[in-house]
N, C-alpha and C positions, 0 to 999 in steps of 0.2 A: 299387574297380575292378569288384568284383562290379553293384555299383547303374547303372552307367553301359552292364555288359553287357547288362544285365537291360533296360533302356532303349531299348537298341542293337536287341536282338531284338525288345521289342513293337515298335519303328518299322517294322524288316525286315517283320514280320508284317503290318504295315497295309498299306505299301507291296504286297506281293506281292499278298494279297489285295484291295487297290483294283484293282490291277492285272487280275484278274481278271472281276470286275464292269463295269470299262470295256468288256474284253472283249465284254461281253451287252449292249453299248448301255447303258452305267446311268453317269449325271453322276454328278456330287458334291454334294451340296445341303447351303447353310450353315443354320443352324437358331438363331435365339437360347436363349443358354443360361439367359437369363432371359424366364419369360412369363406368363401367367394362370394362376393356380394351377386354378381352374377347366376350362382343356384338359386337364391332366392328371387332373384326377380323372371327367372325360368318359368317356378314355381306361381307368384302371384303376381306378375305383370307390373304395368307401368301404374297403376291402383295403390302403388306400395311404397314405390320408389322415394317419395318424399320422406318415408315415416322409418324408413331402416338406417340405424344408427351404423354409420360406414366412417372409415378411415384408408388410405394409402400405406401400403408398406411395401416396399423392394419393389413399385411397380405395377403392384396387384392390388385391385378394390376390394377391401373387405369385408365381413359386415356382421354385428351381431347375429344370432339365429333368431326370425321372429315366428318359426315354427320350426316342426320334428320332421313334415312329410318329404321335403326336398332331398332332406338330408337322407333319408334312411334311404329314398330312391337311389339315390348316389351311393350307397354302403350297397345294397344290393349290386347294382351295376360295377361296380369297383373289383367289387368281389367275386366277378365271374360267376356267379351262383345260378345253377339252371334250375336247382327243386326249390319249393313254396319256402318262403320265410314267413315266419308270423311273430311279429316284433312288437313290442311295449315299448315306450317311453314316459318318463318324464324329466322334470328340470324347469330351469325357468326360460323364459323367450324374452325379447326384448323389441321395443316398438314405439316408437312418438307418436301418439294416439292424442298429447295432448292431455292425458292424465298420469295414470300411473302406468310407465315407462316399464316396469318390469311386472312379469306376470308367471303363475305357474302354468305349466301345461302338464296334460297327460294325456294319453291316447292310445292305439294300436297302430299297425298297419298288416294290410294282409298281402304279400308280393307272391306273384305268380300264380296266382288261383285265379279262373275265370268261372263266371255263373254264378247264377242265382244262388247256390249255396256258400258263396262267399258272402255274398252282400247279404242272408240272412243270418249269418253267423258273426260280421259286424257290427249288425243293429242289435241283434240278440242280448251279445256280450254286453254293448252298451249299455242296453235296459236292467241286464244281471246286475251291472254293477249296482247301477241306482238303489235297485229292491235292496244290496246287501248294505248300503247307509243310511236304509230308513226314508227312503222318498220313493213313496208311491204313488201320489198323484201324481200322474207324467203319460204325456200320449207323444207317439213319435208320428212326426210328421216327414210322408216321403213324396218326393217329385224326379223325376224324369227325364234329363239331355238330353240323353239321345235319342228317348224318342220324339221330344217336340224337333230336334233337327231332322228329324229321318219324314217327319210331316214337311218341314218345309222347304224341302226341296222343291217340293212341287211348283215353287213361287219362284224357283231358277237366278235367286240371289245372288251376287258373291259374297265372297265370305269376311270383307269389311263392315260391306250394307247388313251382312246378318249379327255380324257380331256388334256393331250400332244399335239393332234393334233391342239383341236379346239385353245388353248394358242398359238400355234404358223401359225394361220392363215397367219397374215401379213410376217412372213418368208416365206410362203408357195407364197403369193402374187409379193414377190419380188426375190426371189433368188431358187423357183422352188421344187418341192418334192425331187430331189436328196440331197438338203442340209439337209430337216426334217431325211431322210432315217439315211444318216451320224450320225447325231445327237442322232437318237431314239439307231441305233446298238450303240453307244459308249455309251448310260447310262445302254443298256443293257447288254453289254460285249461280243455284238457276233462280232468276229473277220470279217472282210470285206469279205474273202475266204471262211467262214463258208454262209456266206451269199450268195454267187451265186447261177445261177440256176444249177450248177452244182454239188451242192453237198446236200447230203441227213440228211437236221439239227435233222431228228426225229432220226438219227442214230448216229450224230455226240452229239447230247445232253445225248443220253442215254447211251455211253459209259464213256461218265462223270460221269453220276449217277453210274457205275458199279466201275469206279475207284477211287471213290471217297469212294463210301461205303465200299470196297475193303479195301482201306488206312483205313478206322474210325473202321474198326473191328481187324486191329492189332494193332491195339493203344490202343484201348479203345472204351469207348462209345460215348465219344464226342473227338472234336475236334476244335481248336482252342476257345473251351468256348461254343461250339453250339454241339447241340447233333446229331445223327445221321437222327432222322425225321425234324429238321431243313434243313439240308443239301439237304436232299433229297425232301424237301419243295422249298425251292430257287429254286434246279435245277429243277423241274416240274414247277417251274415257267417259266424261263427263256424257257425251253423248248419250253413250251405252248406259251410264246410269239415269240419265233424264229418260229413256227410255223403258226405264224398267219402275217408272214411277207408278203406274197401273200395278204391278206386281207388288211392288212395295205397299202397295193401300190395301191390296189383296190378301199379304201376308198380315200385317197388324191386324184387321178384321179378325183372322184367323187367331192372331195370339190373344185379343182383347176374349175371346170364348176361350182359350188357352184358360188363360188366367184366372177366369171366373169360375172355374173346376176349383172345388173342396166338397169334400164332405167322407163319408165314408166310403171303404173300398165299392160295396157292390152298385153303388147310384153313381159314383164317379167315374168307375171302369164302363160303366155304360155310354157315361156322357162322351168320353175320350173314344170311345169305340164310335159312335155317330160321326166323328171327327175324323176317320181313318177309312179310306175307299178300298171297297173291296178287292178292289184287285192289287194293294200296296202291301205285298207279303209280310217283307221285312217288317213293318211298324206293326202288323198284326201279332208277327211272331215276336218282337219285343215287349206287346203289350201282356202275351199269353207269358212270356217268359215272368213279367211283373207282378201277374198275378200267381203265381206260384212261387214268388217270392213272400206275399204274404201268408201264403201256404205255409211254405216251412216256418214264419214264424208263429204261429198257432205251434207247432210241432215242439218249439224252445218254451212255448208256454206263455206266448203274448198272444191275448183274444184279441179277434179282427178289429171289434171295438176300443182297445188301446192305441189305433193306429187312423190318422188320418190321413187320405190320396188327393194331395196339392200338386198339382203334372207343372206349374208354374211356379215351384220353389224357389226363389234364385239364390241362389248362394256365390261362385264364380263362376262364371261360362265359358272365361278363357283356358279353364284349368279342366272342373269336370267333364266325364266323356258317357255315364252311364245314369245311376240310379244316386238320386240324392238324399239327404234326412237330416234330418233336426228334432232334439226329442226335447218337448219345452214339459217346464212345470208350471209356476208363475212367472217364471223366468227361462231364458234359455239354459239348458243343462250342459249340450253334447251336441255335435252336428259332425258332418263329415259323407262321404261317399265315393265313388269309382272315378279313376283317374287315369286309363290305360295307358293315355299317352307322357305322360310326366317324363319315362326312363330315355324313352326318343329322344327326348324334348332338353335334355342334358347331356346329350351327346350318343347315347345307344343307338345299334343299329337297328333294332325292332323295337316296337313297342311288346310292353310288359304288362301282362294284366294285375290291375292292383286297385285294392280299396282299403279302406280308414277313414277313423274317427279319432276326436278330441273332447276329452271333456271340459268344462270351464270352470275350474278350477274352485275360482272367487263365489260365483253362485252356487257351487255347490255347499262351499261352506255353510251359505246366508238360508239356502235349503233345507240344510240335513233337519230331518224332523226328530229325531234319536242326540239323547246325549250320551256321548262316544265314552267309555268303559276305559279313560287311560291306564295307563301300569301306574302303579303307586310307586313314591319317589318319597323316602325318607331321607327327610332333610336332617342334618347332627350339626347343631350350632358348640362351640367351643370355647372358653376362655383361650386367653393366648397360649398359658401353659399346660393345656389340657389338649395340643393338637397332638400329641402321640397316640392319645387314648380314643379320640375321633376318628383317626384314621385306621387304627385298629378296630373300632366298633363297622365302620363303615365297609371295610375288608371283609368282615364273619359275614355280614347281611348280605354283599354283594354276591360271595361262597354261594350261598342257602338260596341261590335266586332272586333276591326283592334288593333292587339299584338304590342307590344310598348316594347322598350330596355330603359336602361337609362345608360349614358356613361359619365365618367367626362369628361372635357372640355381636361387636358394634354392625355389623350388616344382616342380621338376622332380622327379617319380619317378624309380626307379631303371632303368628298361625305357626310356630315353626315345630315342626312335631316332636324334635326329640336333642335334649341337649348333657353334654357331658357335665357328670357332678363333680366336685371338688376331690372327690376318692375313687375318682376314675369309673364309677359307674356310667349308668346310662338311666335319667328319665325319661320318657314313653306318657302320655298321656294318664300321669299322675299314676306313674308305677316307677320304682327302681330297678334295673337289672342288674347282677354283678356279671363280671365274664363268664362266668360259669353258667349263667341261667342263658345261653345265649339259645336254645331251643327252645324256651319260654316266650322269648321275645318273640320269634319268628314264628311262632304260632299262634299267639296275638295279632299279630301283622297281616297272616295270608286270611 
């Protein structure tokens, strides 16, 4: 009884909140639950790859959906469509996490809309949902892509060493830049000693490059299988990166204050503003642009104080391109954000402005503070020889609006509301009906 209430409620839950989302203009969009495994890892990277349930057919790698956004990017782009779609889903996902392998989702997406009035019309809806199942303690927490990448430029990175970094935030958060440092020289191969302020890597690199090309000209032209502009390819790499070792301690500096931003909008937009040089337009004007993102949420009816400004959220870095969020209760609820580049990134010619969210399903259930209002479900248990007259009572009730079961008498529970008599009536909670009183019944009932 418990499993069928538990059931009863995530339905309640989806329903309400589809309900919602209709609301704000947003269809239903069906999605295949099987598709190229390649969409998905477009979508969430080599981060994933282990955990996506795949199979081979005709040639082509497959693979359960372990989310909705890929896909609906692909149905927009498929579809030639140039005006805004604004699409709902749900269903289930699938994912070796290591517990429970299938899971429900639900969420939006908003394609072709750029600006602030997407991303507050996102989060909005998100929170609308919540209010409308009963969970109101909940604050949404937002952070920021593109503008921590538009700061760090200035640190002249490329875009391995940066995505290195931002990947390893939360090391960065708990165990300090000297562990990332560690980490970066050892996949780099620069010896700890090379790395001091003592010694001179643009010299120490390029006596490699001489010994190395040295050795490959009395050998031959290549070596080990690699040719000589190979060789000498790698080591201007590694060079170019030992070189940018100073930049690299300059940018962690920089995100370790990153990160340590929370609090509310106007003391954090402060702290991020000290962090942005006056003459860096762009990050100014995307910070101006943020804060009139919480603008308009005041406007949908979220005070600035339901909202906390995390500029170091990390959610994926491979994926998002804009504004992020996560709206927790005691648990996480719903997360999601801007992903301009996704539609490119599956084969489009342009990128496509788009944002969404997800809500989580499972917590939402273990959340809801309200007990959900099901439709009532009269159960008609029956004798064997009394099933003409069951499904006859069952037929009038379903007519009249109110869904009716019919059960035999040996698998009837003890709770069962209403069972066929020997004279073809109907008992009801210590009432008899004849067919005739069948509008007696139903007004009892509603």
């Amino acid at each position: 009884m418990q499993q069928r209430r538990t059931f009863e409620q995530t339905n309640w839950l989806i329903r309400r909140l589809q309900a919602v989302m209709s609301s704000f203009g947003y269809a239903i969009l069906e999605t295949p639950i099987l598709d190229s495994a390649d969409l998905f890892l477009t979508r969430a990277g080599d981060q994933i790859i282990g955990r996506l349930f795949t199979f081979e057919r005709f040639g082509q790698q497959l693979a359960l959906r372990p989310e909705f956004t890929a896909a609906a990017a692909h149905a927009y782009l498929t579809s030639q469509r140039t005006s805004i779609a604004r699409w709902q889903f749900a269903g289930a996902t699938f994912e070796d996490d290591g517990g429970q392998f299938q899971k429900m989702s639900l969420g939006a997406e908003l394609i072709g809309m750029a600006g602030v009035s997407a991303d507050a019309e996102i989060m909005a809806m998100a929170a609308s949902g919540l209010d409308d199942v009963g969970i109101r303690d909940w604050r949404i927490v937002i952070g920021h892509v593109q503008l921590m990448r538009q700061l760090l430029k200035r640190y002249h990175l490329d875009a391995r060493t940066e995505r290195f970094l931002l990947n390893h935030l939360h090391t960065l958060k708990e165990y300090g830049k000297e562990r990332i440092l560690a980490e970066l020289d050892r996949l780099l191969l620069i010896r700890p000693e090379s790395a001091s302020a003592d010694v001179d890597l643009n010299v120490v690199n390029t006596q490699q490059m001489l010994d190395v090309l040295l050795d490959a000209t009395q050998h031959g032209t290549a070596m080990g299988g690699r040719t000589r502009d190979d060789i000498v390819r790698r080591l201007l790499q590694k060079r170019q990166r030992a070189a940018e070792r100073s930049e690299i301690v300059a940018a962690l500096d920089f995100l370790e204050l990153w990160s340590a931003i929370i609090g509310d909008a106007e003391s954090a937009f402060q702290q991020i503003e000290r962090l942005i040089d006056a003459e860096d337009a762009d990050a100014l004007q995307t910070l101006e642009q943020w804060r009139e993102t919480i603008r308009l949420l005041s406007v949908y009816g979220i005070p600035v104080e339901r909202t906390l400004i995390q500029p170091g959220l990390a959610r994926n870095w491979d994926y998002y391109t804009g504004l992020v969020f996560e709206i927790h209760g005691d648990v996480l609820l719903a997360g999601g954000g801007r992903y301009d580049e996704l539609t490119r990134l599956i084969g489009g010619e342009h990128e496509t402005p788009a944002v969404g969210f997800a809500y989580y399903v499972d917590q939402l259930v273990e959340a809801t503070a309200i007990e959900p209002e099901f439709d009532q479900i009269v159960t008609i248990s029956f004798a064997p020889n009394r099933a003409v007259e069951a499904v006859q009572w069952a037929q009038m009730l379903r007519r009249n609006g109110i869904p009716a079961e019919i059960i035999s008498q040996t698998d009837a529970e003890a709770d069962t509301a209403a069972t066929v008599n020997a004279d073809g009536s109907l008992r009801h909670a210590g009432n008899d009906y004849q067919l005739d009183q069948l509008s007696r019944l139903v007004e009892n009932l509603q």
